[in-house]
N, CA, C and O atoms as CSV, one atom per row, in Angstrom:
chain,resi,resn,atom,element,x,y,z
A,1,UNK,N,N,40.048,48.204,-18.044
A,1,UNK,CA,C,41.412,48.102,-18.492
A,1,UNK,C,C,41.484,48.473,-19.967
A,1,UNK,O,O,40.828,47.951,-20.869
A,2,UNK,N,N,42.430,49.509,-20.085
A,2,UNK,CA,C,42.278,49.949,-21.783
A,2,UNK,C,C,44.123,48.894,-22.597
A,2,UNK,O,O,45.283,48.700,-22.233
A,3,UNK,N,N,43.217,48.550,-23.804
A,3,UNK,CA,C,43.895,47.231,-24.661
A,3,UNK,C,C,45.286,48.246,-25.090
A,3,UNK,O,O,45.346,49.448,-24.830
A,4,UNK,N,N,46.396,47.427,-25.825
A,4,UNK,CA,C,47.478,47.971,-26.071
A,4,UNK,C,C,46.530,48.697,-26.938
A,4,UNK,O,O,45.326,48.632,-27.189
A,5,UNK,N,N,47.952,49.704,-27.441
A,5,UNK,CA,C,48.058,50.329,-28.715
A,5,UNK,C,C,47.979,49.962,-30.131
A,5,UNK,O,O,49.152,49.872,-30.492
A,6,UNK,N,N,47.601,49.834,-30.619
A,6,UNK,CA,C,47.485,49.205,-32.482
A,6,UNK,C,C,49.015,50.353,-33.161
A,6,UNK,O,O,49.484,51.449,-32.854
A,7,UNK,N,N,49.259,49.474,-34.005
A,7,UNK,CA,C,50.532,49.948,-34.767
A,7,UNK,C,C,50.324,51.362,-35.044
A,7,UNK,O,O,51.127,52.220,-34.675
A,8,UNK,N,N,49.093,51.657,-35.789
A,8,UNK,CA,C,48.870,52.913,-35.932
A,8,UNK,C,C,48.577,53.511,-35.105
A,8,UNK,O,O,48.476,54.566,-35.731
A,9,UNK,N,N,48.240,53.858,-33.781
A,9,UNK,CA,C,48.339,54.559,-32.765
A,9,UNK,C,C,49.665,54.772,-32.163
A,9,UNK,O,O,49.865,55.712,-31.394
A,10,UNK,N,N,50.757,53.756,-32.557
A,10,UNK,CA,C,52.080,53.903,-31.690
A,10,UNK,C,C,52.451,54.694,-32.895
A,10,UNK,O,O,53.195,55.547,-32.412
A,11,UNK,N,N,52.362,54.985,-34.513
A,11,UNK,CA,C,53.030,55.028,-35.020
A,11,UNK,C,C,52.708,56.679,-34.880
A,11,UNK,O,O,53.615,57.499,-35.028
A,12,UNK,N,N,51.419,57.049,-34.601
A,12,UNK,CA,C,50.996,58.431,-34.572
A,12,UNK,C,C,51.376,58.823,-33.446
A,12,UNK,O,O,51.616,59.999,-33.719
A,13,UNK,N,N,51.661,58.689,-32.151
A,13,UNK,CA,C,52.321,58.651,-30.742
A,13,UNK,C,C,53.445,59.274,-30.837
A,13,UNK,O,O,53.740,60.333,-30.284
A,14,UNK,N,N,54.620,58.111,-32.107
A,14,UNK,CA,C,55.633,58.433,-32.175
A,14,UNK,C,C,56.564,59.854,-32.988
A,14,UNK,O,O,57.597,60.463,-32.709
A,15,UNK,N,N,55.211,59.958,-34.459
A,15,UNK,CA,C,55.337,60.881,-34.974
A,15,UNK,C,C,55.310,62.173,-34.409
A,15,UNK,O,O,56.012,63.124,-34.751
A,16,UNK,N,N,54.209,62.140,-33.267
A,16,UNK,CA,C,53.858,63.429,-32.543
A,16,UNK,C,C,54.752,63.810,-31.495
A,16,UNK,O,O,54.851,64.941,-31.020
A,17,UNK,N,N,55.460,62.689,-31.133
A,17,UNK,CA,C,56.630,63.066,-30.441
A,17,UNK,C,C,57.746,63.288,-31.175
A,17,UNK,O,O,58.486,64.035,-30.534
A,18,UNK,N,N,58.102,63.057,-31.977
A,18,UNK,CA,C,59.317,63.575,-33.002
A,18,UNK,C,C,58.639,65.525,-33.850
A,18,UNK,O,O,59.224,66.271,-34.636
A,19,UNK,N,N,57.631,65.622,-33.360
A,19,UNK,CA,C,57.356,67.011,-34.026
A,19,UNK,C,C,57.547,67.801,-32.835
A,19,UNK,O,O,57.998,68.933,-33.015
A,20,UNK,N,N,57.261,67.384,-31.482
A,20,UNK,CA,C,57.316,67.662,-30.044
A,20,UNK,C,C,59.009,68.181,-29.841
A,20,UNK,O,O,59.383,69.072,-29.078
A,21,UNK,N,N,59.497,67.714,-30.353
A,21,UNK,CA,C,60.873,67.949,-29.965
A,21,UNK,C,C,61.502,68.324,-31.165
A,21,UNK,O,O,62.720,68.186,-31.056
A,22,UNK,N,N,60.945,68.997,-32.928
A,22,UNK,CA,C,61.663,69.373,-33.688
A,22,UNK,C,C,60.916,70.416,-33.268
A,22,UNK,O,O,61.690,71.366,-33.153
A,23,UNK,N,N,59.652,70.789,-32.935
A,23,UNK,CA,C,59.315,72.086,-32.161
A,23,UNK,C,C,59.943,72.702,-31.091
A,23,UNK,O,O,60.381,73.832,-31.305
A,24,UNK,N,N,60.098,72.192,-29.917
A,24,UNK,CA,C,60.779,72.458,-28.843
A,24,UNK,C,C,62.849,72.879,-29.752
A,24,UNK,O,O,63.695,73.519,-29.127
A,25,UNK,N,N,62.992,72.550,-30.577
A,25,UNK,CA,C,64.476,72.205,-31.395
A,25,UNK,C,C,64.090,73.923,-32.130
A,25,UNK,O,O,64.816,74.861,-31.800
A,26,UNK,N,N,63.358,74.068,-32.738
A,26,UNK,CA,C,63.201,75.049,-33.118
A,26,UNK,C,C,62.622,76.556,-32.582
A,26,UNK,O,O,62.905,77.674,-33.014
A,27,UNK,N,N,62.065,76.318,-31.910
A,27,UNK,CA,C,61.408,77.290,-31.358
A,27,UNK,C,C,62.903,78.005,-29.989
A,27,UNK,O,O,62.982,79.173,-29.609
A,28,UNK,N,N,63.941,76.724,-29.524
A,28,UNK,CA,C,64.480,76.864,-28.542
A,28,UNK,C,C,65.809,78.395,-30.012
A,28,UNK,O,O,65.865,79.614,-29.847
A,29,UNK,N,N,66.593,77.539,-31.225
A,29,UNK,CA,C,67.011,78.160,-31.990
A,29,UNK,C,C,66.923,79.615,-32.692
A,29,UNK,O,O,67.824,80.309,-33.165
A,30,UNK,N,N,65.437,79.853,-32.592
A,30,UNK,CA,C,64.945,80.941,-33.274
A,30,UNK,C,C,65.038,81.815,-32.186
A,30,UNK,O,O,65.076,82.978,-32.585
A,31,UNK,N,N,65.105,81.686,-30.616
A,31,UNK,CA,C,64.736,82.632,-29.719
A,31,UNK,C,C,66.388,82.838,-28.945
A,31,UNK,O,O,66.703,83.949,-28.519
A,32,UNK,N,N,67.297,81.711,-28.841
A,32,UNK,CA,C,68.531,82.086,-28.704
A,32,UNK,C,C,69.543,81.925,-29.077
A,32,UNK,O,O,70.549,82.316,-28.485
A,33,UNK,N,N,69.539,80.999,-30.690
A,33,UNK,CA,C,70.572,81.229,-31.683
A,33,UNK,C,C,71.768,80.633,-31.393
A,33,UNK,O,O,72.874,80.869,-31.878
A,34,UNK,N,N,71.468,79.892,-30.612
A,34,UNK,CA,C,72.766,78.808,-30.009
A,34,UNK,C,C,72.325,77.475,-30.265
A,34,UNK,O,O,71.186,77.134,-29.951
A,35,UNK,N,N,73.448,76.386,-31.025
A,35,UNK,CA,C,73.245,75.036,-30.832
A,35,UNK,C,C,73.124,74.586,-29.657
A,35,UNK,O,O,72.141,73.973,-29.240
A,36,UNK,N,N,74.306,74.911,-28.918
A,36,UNK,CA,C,74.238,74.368,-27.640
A,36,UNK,C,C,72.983,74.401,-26.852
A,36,UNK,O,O,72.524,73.297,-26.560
A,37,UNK,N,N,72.333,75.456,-26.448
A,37,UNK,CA,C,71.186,76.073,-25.765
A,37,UNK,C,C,69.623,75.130,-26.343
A,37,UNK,O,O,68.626,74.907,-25.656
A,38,UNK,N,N,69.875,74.704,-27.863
A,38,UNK,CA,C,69.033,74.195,-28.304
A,38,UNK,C,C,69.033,72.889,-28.257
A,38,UNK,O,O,67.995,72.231,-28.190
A,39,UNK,N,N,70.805,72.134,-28.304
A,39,UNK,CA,C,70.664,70.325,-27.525
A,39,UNK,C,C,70.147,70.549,-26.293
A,39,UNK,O,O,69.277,69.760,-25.922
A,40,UNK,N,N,70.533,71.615,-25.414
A,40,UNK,CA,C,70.181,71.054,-24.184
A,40,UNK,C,C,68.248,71.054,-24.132
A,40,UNK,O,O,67.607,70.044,-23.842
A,41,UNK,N,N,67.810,71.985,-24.371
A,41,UNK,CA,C,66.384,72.318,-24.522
A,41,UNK,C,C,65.876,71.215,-25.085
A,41,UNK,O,O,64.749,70.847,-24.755
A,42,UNK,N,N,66.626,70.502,-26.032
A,42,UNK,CA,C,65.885,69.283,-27.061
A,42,UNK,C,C,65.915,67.679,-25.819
A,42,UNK,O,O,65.054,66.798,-25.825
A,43,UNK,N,N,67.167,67.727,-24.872
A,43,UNK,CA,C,67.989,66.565,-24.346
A,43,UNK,C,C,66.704,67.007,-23.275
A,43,UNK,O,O,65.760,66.217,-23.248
A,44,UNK,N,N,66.627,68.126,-22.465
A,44,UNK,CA,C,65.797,67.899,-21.616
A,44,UNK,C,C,63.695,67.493,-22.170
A,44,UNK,O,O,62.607,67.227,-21.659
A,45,UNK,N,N,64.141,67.651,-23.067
A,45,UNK,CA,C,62.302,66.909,-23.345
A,45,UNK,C,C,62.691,65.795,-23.703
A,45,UNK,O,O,61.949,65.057,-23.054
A,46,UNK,N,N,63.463,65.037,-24.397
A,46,UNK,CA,C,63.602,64.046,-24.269
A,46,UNK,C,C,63.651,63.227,-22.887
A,46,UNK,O,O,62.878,62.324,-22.568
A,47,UNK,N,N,64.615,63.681,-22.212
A,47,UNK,CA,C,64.286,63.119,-20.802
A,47,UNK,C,C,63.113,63.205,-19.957
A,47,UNK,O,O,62.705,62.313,-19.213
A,48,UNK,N,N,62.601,64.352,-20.131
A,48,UNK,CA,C,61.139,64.755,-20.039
A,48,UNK,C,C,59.742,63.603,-20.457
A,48,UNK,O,O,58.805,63.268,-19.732
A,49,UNK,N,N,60.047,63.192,-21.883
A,49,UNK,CA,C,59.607,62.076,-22.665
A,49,UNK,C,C,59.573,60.804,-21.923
A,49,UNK,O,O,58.508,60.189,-21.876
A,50,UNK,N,N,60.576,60.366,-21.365
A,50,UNK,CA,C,61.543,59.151,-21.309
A,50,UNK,C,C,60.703,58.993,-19.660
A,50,UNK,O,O,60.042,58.048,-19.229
A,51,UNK,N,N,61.021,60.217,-19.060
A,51,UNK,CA,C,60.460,59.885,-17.399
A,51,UNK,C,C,58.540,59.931,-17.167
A,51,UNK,O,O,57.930,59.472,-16.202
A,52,UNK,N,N,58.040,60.520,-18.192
A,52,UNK,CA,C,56.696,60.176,-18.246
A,52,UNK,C,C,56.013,59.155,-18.724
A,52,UNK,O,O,54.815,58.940,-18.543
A,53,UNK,N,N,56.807,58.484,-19.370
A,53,UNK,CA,C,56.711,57.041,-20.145
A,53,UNK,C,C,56.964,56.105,-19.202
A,53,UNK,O,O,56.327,55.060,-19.334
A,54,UNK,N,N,58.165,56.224,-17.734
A,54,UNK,CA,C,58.413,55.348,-16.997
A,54,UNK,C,C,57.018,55.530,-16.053
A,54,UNK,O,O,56.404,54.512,-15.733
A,55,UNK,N,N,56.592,56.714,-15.666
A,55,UNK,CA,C,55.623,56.584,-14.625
A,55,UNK,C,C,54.767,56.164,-15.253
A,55,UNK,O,O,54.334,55.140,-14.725
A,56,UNK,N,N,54.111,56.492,-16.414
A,56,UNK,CA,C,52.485,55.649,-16.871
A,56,UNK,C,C,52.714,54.082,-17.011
A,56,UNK,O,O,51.785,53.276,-16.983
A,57,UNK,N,N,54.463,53.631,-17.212
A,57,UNK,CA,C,54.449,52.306,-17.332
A,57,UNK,C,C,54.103,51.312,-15.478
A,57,UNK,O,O,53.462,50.306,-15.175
A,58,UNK,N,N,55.104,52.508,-14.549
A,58,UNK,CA,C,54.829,52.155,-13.390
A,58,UNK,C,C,53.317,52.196,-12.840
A,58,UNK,O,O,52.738,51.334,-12.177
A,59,UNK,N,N,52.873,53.344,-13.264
A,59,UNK,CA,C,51.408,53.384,-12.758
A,59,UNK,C,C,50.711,52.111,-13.112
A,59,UNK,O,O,50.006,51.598,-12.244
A,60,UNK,N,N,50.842,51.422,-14.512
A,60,UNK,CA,C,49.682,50.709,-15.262
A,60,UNK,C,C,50.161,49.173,-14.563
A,60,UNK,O,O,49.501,48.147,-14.394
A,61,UNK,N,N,51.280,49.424,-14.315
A,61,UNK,CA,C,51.519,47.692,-13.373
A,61,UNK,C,C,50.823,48.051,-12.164
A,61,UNK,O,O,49.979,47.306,-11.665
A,62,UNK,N,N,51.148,49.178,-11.671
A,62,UNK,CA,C,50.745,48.662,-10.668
A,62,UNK,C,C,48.939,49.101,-10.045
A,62,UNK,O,O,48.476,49.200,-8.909
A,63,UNK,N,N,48.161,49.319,-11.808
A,63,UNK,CA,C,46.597,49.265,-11.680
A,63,UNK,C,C,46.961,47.847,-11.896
A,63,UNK,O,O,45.885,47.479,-12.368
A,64,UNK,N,N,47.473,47.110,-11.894
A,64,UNK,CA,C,47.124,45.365,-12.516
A,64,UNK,C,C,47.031,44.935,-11.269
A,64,UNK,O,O,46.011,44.412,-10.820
A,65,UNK,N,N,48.113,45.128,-10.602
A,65,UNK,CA,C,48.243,44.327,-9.318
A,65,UNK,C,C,47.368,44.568,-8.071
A,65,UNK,O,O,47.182,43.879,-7.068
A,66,UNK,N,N,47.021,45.439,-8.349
A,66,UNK,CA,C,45.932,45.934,-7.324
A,66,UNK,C,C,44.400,46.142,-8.323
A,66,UNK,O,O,43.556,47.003,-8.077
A,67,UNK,N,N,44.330,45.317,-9.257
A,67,UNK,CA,C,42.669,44.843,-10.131
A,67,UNK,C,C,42.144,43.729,-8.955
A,67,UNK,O,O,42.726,42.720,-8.556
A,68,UNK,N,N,41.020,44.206,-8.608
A,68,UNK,CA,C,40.070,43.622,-8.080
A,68,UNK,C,C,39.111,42.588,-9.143
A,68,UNK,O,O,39.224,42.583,-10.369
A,69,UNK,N,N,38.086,41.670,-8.289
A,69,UNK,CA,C,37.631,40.475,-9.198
A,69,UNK,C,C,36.978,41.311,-10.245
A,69,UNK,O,O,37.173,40.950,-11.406
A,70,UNK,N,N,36.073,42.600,-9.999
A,70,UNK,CA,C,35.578,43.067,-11.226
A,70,UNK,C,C,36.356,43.185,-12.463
A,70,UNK,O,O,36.158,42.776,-13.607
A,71,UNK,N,N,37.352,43.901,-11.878
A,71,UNK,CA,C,38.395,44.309,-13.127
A,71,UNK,C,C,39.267,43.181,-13.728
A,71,UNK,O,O,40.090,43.427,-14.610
A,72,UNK,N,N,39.033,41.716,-13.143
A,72,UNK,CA,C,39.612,41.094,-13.443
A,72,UNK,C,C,38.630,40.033,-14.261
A,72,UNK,O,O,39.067,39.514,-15.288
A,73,UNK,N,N,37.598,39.793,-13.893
A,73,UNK,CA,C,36.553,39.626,-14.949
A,73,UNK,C,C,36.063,39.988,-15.878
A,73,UNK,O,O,35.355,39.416,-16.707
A,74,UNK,N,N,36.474,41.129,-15.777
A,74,UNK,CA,C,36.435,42.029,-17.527
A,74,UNK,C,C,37.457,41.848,-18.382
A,74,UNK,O,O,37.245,41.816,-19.594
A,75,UNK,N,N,38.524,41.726,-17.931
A,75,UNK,CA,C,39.904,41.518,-18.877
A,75,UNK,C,C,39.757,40.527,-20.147
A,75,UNK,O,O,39.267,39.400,-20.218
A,76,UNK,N,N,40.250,41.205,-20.950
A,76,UNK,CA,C,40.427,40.156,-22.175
A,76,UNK,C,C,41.247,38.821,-21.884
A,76,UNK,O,O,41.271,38.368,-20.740
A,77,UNK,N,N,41.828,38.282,-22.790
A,77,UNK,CA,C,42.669,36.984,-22.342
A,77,UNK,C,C,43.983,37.525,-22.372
A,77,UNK,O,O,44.844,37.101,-21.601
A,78,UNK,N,N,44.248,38.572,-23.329
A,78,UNK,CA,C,45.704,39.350,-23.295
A,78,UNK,C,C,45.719,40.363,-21.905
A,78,UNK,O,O,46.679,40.347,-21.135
A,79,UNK,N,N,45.017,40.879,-21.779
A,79,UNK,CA,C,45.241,41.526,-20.643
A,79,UNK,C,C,45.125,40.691,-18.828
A,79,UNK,O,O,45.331,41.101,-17.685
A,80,UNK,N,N,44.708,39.433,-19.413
A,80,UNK,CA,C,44.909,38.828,-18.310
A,80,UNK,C,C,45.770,37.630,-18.297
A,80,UNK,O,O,45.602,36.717,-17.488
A,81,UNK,N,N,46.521,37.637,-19.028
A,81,UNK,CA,C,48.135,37.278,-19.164
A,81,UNK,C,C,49.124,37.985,-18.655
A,81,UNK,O,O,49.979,37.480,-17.928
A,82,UNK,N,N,49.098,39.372,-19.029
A,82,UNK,CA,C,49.937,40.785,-18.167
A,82,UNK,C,C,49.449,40.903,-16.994
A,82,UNK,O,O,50.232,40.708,-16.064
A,83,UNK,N,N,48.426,41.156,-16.764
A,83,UNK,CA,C,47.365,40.322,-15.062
A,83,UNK,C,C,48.598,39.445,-14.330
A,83,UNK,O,O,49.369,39.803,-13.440
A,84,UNK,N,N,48.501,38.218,-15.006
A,84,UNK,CA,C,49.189,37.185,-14.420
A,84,UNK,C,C,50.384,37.940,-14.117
A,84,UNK,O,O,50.548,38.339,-12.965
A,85,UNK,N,N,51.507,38.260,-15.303
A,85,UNK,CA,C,52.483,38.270,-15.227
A,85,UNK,C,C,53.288,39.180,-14.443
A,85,UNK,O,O,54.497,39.087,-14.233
A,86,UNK,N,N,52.291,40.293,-13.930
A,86,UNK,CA,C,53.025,40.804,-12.552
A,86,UNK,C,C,52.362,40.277,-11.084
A,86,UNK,O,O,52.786,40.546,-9.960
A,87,UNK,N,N,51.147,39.410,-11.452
A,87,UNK,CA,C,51.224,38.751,-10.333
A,87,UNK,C,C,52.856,37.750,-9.910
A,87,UNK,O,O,53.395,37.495,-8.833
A,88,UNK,N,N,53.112,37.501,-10.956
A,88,UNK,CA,C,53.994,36.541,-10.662
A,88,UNK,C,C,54.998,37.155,-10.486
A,88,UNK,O,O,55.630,36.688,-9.539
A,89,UNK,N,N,55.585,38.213,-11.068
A,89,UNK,CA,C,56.999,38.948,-10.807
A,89,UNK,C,C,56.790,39.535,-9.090
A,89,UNK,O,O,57.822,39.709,-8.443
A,90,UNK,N,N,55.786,39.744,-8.598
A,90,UNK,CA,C,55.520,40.464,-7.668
A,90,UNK,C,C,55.131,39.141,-6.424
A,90,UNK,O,O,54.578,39.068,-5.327
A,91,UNK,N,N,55.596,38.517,-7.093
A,91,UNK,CA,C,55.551,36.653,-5.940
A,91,UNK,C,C,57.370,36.576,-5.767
A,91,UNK,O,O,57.850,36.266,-4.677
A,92,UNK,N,N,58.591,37.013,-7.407
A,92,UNK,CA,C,59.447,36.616,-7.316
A,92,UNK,C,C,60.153,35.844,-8.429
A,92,UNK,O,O,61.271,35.332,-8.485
A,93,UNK,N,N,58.686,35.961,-9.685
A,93,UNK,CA,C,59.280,34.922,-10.157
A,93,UNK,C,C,59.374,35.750,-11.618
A,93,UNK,O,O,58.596,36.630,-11.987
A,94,UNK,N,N,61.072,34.987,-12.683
A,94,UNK,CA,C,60.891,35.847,-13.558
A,94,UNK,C,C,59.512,34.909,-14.505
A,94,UNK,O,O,59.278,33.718,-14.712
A,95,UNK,N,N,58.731,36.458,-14.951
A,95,UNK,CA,C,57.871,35.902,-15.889
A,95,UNK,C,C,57.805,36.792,-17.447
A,95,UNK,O,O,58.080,37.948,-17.769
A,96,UNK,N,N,57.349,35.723,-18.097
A,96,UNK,CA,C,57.680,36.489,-19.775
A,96,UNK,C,C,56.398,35.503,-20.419
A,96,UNK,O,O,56.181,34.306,-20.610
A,97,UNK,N,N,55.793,36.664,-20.595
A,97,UNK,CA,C,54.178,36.641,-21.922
A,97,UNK,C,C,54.720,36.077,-23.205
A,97,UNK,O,O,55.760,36.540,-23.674
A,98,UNK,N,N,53.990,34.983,-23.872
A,98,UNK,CA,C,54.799,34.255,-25.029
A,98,UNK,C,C,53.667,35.188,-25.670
A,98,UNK,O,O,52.748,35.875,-25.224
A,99,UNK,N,N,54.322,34.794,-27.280
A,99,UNK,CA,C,53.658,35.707,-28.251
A,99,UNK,C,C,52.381,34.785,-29.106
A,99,UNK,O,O,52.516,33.633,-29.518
A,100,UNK,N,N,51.747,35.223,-29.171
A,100,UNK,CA,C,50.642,34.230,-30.402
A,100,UNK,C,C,50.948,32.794,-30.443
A,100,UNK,O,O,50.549,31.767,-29.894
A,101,UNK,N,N,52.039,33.231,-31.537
A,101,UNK,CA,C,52.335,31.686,-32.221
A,101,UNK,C,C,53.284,30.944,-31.981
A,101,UNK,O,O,54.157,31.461,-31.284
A,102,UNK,N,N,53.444,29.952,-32.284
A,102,UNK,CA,C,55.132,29.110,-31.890
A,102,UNK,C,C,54.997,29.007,-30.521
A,102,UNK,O,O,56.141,28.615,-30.292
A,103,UNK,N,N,54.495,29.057,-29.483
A,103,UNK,CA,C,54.734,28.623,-28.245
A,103,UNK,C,C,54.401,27.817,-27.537
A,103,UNK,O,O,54.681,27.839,-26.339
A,104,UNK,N,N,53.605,26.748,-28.197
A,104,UNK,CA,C,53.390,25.275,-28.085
A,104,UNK,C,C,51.814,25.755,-27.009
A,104,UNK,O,O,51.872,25.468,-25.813
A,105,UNK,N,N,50.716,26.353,-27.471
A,105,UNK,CA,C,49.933,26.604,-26.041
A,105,UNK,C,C,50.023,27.272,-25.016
A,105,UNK,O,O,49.095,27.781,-24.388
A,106,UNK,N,N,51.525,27.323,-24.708
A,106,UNK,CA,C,52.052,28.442,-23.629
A,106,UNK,C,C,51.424,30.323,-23.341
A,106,UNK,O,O,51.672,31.333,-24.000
A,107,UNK,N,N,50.991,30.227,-22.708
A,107,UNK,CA,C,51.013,31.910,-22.314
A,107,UNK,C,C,51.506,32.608,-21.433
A,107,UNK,O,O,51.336,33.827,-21.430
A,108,UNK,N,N,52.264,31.933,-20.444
A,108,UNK,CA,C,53.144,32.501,-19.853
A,108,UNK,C,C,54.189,31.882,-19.022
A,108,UNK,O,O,54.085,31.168,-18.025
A,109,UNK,N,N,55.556,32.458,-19.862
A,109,UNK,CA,C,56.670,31.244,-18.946
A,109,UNK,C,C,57.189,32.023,-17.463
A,109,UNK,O,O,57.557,33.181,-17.270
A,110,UNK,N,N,57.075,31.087,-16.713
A,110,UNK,CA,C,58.038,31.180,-15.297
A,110,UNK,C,C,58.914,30.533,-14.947
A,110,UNK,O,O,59.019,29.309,-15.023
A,111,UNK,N,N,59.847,31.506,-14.401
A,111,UNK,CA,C,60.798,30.976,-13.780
A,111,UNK,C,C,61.912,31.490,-12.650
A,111,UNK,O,O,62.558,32.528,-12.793
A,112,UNK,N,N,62.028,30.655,-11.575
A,112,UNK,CA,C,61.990,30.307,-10.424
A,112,UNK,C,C,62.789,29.908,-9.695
A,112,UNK,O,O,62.233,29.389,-8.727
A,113,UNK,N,N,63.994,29.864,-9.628
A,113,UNK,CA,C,65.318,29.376,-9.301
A,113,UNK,C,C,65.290,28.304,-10.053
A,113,UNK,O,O,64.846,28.621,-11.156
A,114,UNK,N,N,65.557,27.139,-9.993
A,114,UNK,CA,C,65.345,26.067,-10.834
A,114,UNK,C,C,64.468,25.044,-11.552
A,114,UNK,O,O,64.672,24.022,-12.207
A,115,UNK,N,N,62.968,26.037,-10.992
A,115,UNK,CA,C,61.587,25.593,-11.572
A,115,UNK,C,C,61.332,26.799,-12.953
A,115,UNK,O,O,61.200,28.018,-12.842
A,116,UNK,N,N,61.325,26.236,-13.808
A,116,UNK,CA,C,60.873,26.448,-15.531
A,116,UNK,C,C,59.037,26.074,-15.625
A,116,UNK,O,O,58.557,24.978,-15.333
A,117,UNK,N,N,58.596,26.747,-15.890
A,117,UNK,CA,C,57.142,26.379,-15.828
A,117,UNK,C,C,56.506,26.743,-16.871
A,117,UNK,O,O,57.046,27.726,-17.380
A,118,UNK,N,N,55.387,26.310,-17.546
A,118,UNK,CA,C,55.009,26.875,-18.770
A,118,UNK,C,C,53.039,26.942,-18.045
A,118,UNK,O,O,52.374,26.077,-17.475
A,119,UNK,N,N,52.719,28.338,-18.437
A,119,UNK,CA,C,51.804,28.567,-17.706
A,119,UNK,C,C,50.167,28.988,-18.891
A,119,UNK,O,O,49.967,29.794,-19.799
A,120,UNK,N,N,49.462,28.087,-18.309
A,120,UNK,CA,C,48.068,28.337,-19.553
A,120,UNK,C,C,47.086,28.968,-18.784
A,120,UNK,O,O,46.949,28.495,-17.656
A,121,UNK,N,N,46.303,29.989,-19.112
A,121,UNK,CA,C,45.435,30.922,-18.258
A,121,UNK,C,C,44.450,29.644,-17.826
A,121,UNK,O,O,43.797,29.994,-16.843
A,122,UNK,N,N,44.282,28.939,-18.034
A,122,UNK,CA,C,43.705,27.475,-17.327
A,122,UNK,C,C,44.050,26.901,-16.666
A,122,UNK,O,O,43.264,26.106,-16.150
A,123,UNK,N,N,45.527,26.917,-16.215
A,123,UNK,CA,C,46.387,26.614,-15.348
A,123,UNK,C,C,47.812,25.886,-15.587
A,123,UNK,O,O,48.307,26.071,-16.698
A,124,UNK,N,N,48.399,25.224,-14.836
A,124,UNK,CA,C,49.969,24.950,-15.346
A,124,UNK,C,C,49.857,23.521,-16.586
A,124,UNK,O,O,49.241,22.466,-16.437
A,125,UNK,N,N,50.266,23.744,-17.172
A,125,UNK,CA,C,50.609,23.093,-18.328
A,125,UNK,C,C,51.351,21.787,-17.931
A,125,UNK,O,O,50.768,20.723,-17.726
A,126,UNK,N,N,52.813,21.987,-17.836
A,126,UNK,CA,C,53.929,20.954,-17.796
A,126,UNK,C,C,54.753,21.667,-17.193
A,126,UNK,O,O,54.807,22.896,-17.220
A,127,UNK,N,N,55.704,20.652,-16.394
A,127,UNK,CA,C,57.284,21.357,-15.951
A,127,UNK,C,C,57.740,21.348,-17.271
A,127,UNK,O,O,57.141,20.612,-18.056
A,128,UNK,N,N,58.968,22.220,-17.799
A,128,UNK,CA,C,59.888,22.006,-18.984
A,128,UNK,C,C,60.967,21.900,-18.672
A,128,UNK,O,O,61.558,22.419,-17.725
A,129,UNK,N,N,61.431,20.999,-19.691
A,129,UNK,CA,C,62.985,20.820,-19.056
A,129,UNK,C,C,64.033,21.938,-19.516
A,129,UNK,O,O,63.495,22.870,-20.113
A,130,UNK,N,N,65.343,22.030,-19.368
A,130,UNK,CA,C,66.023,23.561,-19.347
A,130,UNK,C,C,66.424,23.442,-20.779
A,130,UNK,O,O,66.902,24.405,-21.379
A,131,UNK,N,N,66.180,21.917,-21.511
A,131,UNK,CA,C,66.730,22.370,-22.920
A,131,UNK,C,C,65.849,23.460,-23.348
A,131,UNK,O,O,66.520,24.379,-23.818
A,132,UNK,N,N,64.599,23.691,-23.356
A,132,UNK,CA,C,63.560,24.450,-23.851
A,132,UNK,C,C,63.905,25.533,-24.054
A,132,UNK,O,O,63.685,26.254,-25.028
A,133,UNK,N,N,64.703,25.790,-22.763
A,133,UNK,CA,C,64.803,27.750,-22.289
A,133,UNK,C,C,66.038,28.083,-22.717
A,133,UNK,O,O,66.437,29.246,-22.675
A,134,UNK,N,N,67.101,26.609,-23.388
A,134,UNK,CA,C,68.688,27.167,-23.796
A,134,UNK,C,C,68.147,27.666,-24.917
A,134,UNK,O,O,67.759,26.730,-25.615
A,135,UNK,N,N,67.925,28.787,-25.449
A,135,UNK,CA,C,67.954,28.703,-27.253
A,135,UNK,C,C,69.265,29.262,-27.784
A,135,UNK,O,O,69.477,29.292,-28.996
């Protein structure tokens, strides 16, 4: 399982896609001298962008959900929080990865029609009550 991205990898990602499409912006201008001809050329890589980003996101859930014990014994503790958390969406239930800090221990909240759950890769924590989840 390969770890997120580090800031500087998203930030170089992002740059290279903003040159991706002042290229495609330019190259479309210089060859037929129309704005128009050149939003659309620019709108379709963007969408282009946008729908290859949805499949690697679809693909990578669904390498999680189908990780076998190897691959699941290798996982870090972050990646086996996202592990969890489409196990659980894929049971029904909404689930949301807490961040680092401030979350009292928590690593992953569920919830369930009217079950609120606070979930520790060790196992369930506590029921919470719904003041928790009004913020």
């Amino acid at each position: 399982m390969s770890s997120k991205r580090t800031k500087k990898q998203q930030r170089e990602l992002e740059d290279g896609l903003k040159g991706f499409i002042l290229l495609v912006a330019g190259a479309s201008y210089l060859r037929t001298k129309s704005f128009l001809v050149t939003g659309i050329f620019v709108g379709i890589a963007i969408i282009l962008i946008i729908a290859i980003a949805g499949y690697q996101k679809k693909k990578r859930k669904e390498r999680l959900r189908n990780s076998g014990i190897e691959a699941i014994d290798s996982m870090d503790g972050i990646q086996f929080e996202y592990y969890l958390k489409e196990l659980y969406l894929s049971k029904g239930f909404a689930a949301e990865v807490t961040s680092s800090n401030g979350d009292y221990g928590a690593d992953l909240l569920l919830i369930k029609g009217e079950k609120r759950l606070s979930f520790k890769q060790n196992g369930i924590q506590r029921m919470w009550g719904l003041r928790r989840f009004k913020k």
